[in-house]
C-alpha positions, 0 to 999 in steps of 0.5 A: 067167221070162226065156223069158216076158218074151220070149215077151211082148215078141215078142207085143206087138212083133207089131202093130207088125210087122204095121204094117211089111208094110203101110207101107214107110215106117216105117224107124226102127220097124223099126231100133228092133224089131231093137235091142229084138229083140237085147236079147231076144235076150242076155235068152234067151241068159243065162236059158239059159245060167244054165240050162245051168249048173243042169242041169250043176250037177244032173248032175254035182254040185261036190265042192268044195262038197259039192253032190251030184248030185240027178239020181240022187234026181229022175229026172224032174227032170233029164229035164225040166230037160235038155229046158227046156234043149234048147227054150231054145236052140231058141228063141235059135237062132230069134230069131237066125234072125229077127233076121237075117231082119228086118236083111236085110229093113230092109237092102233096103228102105233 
């Protein structure tokens, strides 16, 4: 649910971006769009680490409190929940690159 709240966010959040290519005078939007940028950012980073701990939880089970691993029951399960995986910290990784991207662009405009 997060990756969608996100992926929202970046698609609304893109005529306001197409807003700074034309006018270079629009410096507060753009430090806004980079704070909202970061807090999307920490959103995908939790809902894919919560994920990390599910798909770990899945694998490897938790004697302690006899939770088994269900990866033996669910082979598909696993292969697809460790591939959601894979694209959720794909997506982050992207977003810290655009992030950046767009700090360096606001840093030489300013």
């Amino acid at each position: 649910r997060l990756n969608a709240v996100v992926c929202g966010y970046l698609i609304l959040s893109l005529p306001l971006a197409f807003v700074h290519i034309v006018k270079s005078k629009t410096q507060n939007s753009r430090v806004l769009l980079i704070i909202l940028d970061v807090a999307m950012l920490g959103l995908i980073t939790a809902g894919a680490s919560s994920a990390a701990a599910i798909v770990y939880l899945a694998q490897k089970g938790n004697n302690n409190t006899n939770w088994f691993s269900i990866c033996q029951q669910f082979n598909s399960f696993c292969e697809r929940i460790s591939g959601s995986l894979i694209g959720s910290f794909v997506a982050v990784v992207l977003l810290i690159l655009l992030i950046l991207l767009s700090a360096i662009a606001l840093s030489r405009h300013h």
